[in-house]
PAZAPA-4460 file (N, C-alpha, C; in steps of 0.05 Angstrom, whole numbers, plus 32768, in hexadecimal, padded with zeros to 4 digits):
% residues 262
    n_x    n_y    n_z   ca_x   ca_y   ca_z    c_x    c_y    c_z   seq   type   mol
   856A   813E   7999   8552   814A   79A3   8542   8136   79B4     1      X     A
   8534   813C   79D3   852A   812B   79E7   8509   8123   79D4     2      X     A
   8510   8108   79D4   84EF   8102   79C7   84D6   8111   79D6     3      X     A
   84C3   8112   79CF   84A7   8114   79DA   849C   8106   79E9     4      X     A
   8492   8102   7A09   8492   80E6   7A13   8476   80E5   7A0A     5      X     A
   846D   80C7   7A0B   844C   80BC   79FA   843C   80BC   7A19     6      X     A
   8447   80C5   7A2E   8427   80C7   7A46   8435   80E4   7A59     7      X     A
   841D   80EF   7A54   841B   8103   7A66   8410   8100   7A79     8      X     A
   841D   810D   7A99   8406   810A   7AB0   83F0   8122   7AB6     9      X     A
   83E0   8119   7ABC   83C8   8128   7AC4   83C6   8123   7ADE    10      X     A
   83C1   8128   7AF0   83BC   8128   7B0C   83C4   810C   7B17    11      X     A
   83DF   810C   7B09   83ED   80F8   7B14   83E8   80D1   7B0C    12      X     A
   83E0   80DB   7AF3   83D1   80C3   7AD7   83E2   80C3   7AC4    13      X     A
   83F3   80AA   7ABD   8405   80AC   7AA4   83EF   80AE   7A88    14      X     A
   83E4   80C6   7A7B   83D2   80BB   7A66   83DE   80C7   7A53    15      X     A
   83CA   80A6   7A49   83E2   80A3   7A26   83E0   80B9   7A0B    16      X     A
   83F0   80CC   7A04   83E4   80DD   79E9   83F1   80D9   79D1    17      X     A
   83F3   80B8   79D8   83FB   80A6   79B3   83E5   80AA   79A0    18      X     A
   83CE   80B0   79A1   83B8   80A7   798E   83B0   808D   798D    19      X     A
   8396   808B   7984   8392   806D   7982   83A9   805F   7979    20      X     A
   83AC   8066   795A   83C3   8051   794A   83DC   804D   7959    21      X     A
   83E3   805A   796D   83FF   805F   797F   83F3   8047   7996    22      X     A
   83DA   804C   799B   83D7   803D   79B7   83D5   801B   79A9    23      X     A
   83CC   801D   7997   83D0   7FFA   7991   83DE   7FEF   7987    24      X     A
   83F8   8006   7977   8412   7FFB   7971   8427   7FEF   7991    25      X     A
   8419   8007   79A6   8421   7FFE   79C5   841D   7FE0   79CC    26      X     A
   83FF   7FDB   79CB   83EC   7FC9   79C6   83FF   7FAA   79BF    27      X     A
   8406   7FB2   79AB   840F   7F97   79A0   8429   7F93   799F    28      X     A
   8439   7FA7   79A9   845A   7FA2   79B4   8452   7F8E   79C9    29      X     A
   843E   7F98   79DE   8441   7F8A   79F4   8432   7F69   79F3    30      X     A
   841F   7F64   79D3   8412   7F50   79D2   842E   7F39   79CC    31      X     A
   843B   7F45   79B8   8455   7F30   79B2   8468   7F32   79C3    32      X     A
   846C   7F3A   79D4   8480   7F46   79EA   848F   7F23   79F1    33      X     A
   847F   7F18   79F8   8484   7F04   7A04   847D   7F01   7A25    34      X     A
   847A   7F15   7A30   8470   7F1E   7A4D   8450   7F1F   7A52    35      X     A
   844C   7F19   7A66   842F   7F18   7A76   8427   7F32   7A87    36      X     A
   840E   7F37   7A83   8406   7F48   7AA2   8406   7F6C   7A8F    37      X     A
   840E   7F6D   7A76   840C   7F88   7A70   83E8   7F91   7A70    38      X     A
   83E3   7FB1   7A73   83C8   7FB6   7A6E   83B6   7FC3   7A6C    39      X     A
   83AC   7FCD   7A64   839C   7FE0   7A59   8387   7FF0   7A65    40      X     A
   837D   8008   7A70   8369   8013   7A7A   8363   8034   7A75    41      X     A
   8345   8036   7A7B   833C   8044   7A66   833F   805E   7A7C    42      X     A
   8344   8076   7A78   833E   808A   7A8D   832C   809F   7A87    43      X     A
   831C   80AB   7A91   8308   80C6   7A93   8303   80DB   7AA9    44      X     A
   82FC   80E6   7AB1   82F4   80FD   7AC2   82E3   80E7   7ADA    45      X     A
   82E2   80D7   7AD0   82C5   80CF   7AE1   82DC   80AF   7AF3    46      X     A
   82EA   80A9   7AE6   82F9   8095   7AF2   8313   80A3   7B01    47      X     A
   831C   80BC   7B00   8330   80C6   7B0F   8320   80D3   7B21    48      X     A
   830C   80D7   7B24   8302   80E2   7B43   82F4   80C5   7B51    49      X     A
   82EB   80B5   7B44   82E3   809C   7B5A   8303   8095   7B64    50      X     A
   8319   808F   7B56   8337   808D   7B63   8343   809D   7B78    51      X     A
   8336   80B4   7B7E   833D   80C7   7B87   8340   80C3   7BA6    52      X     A
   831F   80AD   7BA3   831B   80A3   7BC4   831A   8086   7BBE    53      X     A
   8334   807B   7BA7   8329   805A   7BAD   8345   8057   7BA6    54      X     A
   8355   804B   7BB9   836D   804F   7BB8   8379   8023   7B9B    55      X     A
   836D   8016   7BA0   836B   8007   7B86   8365   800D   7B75    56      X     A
   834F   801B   7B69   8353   8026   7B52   836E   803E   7B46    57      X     A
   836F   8053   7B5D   837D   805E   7B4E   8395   8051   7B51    58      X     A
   83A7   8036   7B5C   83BF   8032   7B53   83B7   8012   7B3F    59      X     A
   83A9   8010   7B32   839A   8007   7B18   839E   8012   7B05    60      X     A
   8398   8033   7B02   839A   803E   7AEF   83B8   804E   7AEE    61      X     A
   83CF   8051   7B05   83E1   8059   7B02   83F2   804A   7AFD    62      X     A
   83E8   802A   7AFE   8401   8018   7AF5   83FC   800B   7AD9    63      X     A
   83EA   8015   7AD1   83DF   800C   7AB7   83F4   800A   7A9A    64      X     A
   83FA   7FF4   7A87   840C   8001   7A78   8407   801A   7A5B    65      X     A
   83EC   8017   7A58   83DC   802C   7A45   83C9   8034   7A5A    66      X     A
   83BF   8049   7A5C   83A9   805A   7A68   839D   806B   7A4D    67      X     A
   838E   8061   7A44   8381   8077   7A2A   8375   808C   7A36    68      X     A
   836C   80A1   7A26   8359   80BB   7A30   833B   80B6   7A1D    69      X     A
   8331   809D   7A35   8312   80A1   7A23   8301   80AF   7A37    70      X     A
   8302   80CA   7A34   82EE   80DF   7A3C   82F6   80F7   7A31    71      X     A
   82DF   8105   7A27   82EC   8116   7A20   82F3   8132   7A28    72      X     A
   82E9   812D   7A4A   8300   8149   7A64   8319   8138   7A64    73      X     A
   8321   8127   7A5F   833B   8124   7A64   8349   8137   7A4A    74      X     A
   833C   8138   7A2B   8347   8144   7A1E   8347   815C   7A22    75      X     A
   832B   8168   7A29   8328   8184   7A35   8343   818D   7A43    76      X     A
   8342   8182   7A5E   8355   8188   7A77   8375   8186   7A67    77      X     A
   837E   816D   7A51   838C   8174   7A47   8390   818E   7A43    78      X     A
   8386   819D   7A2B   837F   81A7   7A12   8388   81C6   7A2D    79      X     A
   8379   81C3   7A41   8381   81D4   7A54   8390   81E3   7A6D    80      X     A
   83A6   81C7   7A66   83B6   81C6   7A77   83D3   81C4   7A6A    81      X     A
   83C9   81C9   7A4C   83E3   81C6   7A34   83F1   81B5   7A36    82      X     A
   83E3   819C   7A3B   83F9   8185   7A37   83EC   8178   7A1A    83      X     A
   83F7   816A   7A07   83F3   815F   79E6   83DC   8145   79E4    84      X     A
   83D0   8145   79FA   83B7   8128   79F3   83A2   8135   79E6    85      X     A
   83A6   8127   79D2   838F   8148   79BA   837F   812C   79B3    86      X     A
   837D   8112   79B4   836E   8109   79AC   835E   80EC   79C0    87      X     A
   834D   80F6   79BC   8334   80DE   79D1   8337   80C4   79C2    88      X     A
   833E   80B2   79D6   833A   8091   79D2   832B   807F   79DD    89      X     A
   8319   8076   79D2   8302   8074   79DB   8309   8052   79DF    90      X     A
   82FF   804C   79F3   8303   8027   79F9   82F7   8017   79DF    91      X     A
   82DE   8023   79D4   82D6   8012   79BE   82E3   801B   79AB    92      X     A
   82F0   8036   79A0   8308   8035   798A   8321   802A   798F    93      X     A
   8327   8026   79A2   8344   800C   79A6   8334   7FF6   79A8    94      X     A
   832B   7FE8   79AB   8318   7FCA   79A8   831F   7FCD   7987    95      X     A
   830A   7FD8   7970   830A   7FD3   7960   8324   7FD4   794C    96      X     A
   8336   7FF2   7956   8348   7FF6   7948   835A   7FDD   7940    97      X     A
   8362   7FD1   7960   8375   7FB8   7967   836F   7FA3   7956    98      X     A
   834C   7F9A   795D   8340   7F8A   794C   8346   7F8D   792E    99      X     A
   834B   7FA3   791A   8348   7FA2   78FF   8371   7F9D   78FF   100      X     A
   8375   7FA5   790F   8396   7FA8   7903   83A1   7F8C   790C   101      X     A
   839A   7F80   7921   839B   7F59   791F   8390   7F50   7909   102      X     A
   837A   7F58   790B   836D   7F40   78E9   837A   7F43   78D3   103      X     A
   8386   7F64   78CE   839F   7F60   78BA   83B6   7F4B   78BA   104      X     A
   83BC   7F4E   78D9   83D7   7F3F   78D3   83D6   7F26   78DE   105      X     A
   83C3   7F1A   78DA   83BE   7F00   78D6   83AB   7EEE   78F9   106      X     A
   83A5   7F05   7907   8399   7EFD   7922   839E   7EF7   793D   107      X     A
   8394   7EF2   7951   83A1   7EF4   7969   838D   7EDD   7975   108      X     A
   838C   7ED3   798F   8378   7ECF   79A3   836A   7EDE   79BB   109      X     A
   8353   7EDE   79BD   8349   7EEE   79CB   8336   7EE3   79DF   110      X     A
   8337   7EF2   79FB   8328   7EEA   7A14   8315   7EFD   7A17   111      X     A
   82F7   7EFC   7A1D   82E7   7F03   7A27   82DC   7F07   7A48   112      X     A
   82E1   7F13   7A57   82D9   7F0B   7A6F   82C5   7F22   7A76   113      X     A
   82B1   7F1F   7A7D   8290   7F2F   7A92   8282   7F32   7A7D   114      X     A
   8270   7F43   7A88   8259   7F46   7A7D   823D   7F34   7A82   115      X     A
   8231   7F26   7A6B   8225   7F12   7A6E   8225   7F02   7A56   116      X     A
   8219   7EDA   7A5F   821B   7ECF   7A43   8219   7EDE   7A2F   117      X     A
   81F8   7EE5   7A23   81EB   7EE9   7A09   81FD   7F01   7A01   118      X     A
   8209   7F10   7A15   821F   7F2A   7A0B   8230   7F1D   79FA   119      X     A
   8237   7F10   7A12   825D   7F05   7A02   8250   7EEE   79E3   120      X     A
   823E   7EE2   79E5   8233   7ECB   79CD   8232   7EE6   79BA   121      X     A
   8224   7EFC   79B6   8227   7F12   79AD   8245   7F19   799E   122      X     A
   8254   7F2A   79B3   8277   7F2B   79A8   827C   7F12   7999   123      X     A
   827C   7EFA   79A1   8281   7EE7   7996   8281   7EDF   7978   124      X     A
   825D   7EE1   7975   8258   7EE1   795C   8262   7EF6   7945   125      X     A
   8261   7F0D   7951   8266   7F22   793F   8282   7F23   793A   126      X     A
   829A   7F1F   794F   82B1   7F19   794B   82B3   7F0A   7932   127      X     A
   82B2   7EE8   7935   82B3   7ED3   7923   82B0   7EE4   7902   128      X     A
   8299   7EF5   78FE   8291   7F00   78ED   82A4   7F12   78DA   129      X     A
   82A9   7F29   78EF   82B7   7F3C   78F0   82D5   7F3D   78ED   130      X     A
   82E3   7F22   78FE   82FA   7F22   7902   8301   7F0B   7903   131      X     A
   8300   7EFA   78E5   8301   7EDA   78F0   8317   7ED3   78EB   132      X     A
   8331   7EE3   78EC   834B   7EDE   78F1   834E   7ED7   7912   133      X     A
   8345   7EE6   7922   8347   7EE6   7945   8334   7ECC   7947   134      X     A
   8342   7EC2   795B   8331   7EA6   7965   8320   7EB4   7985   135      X     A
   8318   7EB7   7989   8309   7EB5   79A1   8306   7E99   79BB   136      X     A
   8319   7EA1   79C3   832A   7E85   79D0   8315   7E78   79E7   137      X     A
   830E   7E88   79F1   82FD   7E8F   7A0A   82E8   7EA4   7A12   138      X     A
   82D2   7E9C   7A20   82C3   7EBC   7A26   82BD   7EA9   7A40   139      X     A
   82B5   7EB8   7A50   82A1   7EB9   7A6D   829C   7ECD   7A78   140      X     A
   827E   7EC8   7A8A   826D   7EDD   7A95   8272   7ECD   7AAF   141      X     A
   8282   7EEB   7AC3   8282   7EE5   7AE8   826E   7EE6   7AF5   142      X     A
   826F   7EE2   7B03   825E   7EE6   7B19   8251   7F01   7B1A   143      X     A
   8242   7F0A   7B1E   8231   7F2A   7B21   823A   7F2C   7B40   144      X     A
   8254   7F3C   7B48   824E   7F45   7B63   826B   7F54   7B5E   145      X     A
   8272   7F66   7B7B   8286   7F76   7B78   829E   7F68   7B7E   146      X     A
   82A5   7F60   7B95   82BE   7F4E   7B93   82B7   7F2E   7B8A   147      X     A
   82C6   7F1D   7B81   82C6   7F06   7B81   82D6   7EF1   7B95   148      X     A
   82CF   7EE0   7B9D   82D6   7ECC   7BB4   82F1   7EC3   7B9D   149      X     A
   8303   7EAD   7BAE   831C   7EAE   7BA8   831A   7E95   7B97   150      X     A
   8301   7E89   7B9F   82F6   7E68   7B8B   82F5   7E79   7B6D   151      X     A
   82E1   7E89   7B71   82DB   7E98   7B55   82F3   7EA8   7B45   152      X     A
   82FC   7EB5   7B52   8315   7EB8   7B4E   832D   7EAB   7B37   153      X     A
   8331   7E8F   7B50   8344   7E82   7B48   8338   7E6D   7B2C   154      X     A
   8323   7E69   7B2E   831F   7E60   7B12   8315   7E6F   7AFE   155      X     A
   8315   7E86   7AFB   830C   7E99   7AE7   8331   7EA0   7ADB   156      X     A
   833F   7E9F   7AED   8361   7EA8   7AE2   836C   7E85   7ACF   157      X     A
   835F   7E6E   7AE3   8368   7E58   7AD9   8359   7E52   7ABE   158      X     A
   833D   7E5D   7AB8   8334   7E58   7AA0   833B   7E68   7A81   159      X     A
   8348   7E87   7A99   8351   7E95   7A7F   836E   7E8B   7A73   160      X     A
   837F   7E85   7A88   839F   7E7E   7A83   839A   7E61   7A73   161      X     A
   8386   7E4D   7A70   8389   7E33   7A64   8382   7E3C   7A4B   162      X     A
   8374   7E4F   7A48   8371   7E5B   7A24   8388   7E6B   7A1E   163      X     A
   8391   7E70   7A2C   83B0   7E7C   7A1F   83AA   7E98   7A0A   164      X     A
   8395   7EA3   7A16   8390   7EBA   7A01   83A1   7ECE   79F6   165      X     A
   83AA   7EE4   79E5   83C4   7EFA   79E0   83AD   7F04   79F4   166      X     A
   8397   7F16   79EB   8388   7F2C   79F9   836E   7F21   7A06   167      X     A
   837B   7F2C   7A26   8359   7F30   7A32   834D   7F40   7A35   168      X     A
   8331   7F47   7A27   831E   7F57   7A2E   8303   7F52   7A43   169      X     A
   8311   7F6A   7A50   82FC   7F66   7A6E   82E8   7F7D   7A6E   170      X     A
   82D6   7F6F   7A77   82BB   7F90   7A73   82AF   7F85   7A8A   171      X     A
   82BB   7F8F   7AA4   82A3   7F8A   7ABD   82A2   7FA3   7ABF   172      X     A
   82A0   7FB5   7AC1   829C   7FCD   7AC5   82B0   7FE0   7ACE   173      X     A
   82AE   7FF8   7ACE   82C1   8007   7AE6   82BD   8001   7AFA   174      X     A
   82C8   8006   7B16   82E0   7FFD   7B19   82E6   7FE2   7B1B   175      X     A
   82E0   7FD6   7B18   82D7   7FB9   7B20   82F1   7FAD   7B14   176      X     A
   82F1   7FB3   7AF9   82FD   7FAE   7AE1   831C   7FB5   7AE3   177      X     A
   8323   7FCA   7AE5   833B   7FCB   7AE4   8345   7FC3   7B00   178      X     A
   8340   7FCA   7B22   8348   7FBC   7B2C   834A   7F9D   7B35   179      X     A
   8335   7F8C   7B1F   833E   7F74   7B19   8352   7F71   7B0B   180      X     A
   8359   7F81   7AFE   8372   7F76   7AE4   838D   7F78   7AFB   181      X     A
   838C   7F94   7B01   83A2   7F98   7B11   83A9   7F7F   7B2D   182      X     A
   8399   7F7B   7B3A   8398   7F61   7B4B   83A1   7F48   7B3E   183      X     A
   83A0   7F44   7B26   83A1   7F2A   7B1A   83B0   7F27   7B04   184      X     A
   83BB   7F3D   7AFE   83CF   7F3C   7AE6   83E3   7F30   7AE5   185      X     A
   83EC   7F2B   7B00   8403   7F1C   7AF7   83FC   7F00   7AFF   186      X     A
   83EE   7F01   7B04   83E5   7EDA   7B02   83DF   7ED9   7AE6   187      X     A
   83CF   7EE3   7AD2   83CA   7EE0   7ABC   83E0   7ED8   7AA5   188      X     A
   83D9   7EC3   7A97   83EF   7EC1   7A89   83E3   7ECA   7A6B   189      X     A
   83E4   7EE6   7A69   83D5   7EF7   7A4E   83EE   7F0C   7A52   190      X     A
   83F9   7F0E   7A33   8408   7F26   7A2E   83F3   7F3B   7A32   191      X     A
   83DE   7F3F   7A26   83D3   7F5D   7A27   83AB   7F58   7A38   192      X     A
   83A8   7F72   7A49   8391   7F71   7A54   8382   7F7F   7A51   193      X     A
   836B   7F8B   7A4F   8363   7FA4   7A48   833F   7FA6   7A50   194      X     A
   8344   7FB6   7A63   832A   7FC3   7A6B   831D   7FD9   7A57   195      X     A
   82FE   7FC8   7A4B   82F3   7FDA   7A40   82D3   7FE0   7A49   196      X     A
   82CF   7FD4   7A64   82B5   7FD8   7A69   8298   7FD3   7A50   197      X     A
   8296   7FEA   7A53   8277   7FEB   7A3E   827E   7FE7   7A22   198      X     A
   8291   7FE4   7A17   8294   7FD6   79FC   828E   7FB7   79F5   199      X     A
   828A   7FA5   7A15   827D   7F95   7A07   8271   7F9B   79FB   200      X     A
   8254   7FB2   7A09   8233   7FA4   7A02   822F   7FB6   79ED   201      X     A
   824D   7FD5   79E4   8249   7FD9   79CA   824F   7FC5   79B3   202      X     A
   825F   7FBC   79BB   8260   7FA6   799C   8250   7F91   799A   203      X     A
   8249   7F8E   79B4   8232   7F6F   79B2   8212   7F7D   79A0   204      X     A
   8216   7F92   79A4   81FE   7FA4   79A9   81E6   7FA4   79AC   205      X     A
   81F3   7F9F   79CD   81D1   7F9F   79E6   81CC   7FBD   79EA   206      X     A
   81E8   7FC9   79E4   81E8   7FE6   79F3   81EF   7FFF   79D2   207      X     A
   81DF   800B   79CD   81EE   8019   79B4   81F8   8035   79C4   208      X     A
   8217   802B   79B3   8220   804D   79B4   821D   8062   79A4   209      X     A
   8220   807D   79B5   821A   8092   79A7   8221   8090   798D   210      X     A
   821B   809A   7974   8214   80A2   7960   8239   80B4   7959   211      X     A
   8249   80A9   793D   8263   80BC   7933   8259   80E4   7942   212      X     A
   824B   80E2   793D   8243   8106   793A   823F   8111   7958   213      X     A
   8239   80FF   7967   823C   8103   7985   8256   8102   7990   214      X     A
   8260   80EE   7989   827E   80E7   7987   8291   80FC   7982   215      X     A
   828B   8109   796D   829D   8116   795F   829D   8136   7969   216      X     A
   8283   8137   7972   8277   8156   7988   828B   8159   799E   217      X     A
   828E   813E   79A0   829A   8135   79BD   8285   8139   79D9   218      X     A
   826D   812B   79CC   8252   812B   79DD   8249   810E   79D8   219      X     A
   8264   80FA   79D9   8254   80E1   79E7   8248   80DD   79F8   220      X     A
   8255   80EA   7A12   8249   80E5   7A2B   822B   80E7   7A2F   221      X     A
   8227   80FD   7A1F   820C   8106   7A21   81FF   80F6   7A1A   222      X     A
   8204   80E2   79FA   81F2   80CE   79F3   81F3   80BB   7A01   223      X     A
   8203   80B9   7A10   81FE   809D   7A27   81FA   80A4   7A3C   224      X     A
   81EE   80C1   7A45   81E8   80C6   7A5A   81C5   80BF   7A58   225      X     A
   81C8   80CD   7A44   81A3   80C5   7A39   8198   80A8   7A2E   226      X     A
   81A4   8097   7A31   81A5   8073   7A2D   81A4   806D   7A45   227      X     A
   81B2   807D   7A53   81BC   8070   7A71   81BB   807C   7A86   228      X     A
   81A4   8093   7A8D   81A8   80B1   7AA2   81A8   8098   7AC7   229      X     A
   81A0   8089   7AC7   81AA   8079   7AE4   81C0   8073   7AE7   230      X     A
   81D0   8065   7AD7   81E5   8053   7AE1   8200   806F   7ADA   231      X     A
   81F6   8084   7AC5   8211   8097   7ABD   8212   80B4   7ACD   232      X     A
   81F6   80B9   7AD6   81F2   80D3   7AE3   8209   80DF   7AF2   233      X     A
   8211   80CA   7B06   821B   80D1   7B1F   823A   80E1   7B10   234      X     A
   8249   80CD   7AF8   825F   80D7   7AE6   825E   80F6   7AD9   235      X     A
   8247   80FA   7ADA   8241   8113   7AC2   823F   8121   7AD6   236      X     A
   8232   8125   7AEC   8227   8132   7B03   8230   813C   7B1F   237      X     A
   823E   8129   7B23   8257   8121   7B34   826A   812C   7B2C   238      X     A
   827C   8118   7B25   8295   811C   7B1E   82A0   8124   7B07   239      X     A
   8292   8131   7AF5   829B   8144   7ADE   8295   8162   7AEF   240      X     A
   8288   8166   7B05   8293   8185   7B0E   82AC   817F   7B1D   241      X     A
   82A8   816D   7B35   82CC   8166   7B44   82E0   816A   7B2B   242      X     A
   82E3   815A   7B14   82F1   8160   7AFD   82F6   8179   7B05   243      X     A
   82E7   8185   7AEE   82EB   81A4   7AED   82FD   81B2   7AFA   244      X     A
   82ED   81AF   7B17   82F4   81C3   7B29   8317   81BA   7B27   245      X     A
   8324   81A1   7B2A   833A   819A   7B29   8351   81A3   7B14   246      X     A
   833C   81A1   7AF7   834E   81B0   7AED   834D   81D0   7AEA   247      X     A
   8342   81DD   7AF7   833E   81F7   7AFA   834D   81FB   7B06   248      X     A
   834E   81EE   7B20   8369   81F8   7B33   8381   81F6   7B31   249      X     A
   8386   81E0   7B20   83A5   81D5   7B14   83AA   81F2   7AFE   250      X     A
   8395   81F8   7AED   839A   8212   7ADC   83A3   8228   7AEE   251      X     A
   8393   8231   7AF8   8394   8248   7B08   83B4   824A   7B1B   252      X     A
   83C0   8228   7B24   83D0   8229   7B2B   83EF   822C   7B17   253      X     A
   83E9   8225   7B04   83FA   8229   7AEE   8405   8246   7AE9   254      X     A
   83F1   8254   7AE3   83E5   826E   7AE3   83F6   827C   7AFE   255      X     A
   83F1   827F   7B15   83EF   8295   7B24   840C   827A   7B35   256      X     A
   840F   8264   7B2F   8423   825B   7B41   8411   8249   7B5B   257      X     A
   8421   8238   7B74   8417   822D   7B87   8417   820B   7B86   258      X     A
   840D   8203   7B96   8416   81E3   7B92   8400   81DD   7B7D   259      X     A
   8413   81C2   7B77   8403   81B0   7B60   83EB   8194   7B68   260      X     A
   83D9   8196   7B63   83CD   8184   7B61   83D1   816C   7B5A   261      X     A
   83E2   8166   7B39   83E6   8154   7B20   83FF   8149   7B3D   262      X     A
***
């Protein structure tokens, strides 16, 4: 009997419908692998239409080796397009998940990269606390700007590769974030990478996330739309109708026949 494959495409997106516990058993094949450059990124409704017109990002997210579904129209559009991603993975539930199933088995090293000091002194502390099997090898805060010069660059790769971290976690933001990893992965000498944006400043907690019961509605967005109606608007407003309309027409084409979108 032909297995079940673990990523389905969506408009042309390998995304992953392991479940959490599946995505970090992935997770840590590739941490002991012995290989460099594997890596992680998060996808939503709101990052496949900025790709749409940003041709780095979206081959960022199509070369990615996990792509989770942290939004929850990706499960929607699943759910409606009958493909099996029945469950939302949220960047800060793979952070923690990974985190508790290393400290079982005895720890890892870990890289920090963006945000700002008092953030990362934040993760830091609470790590040590939380998870004082993981060493925290390294953290740094870049530069605040969109691209970085090749000085900055080249010593932000040379300071992460002399700590020899298993996992880097990077939170510059979308897109910033994953098409840094992708540009630089293979200079990196890190088995595993993983873009989680705003999970710094949830775990440092500058930034609180929504509330289990919002979560569980599947109305996070909403609570961080109302924490954050400037910087998230354009996502909710924007590009959750483009969404839509995308997967409406992929249905409809299912339905009645005609070319494919996916």
């Amino acid at each position: 009997m032909a297995q079940c494959p673990k990523e389905y495409h969506i408009f042309g997106y390998q995304i992953s419908h392991r479940g959490i516990q599946g995505d970090v058993v992935r997770a840590l094949q590739y941490i002991v692998s012995g290989q460099n450059g594997r890596y992680m990124a998060c996808v939503n409704p709101h990052s496949l239409v900025v790709a749409s017109s940003d041709s780095a990002l979206k081959a960022a997210l199509q070369n990615a080796d996990i792509l989770i579904p942290d939004g929850t129209g990706i499960v929607m559009a699943a759910r409606l397009l009958h493909l099996p991603i029945k469950e939302r993975v949220a960047g800060s539930d793979f952070f923690l998940a990974l985190s508790d199933t290393v400290e079982k088995s005895g720890g890892l090293k870990y890289f920090f990269l963006g945000s700002h000091e008092d953030v990362l002194k934040r993760i830091c502390d609470r790590l040590n606390t939380e998870y004082p099997s993981i060493e925290v090898c390294g953290a740094y805060s870049p530069p605040y700007r969109d691209e970085f010069n090749e000085y900055e660059n080249e010593a932000m790769i040379n300071l992460i590769n002399k700590a020899k971290p298993d996992v880097l976690w990077v939170g510059m933001t979308a897109p910033k974030q994953e098409k840094w990893i992708y540009k630089n992965k293979d200079r990196l000498a890190v088995p595993f990478i993983a873009a989680i944006g705003a999970v710094f400043d949830f775990y440092a907690g500058t930034v609180k996330r929504p509330s289990a019961v919002w979560q569980k509605l599947g109305l996070e967005w909403l609570g961080r739309l109302i924490q954050e109606p400037r910087r998230l608007w354009r996502r909710n407003f924007v590009s959750m109708p483009i969404f839509l309309y995308w997967v409406l027409k992929e249905k409809l084409r299912r339905v009645f026949g005609g070319k494919s979108i996916c």
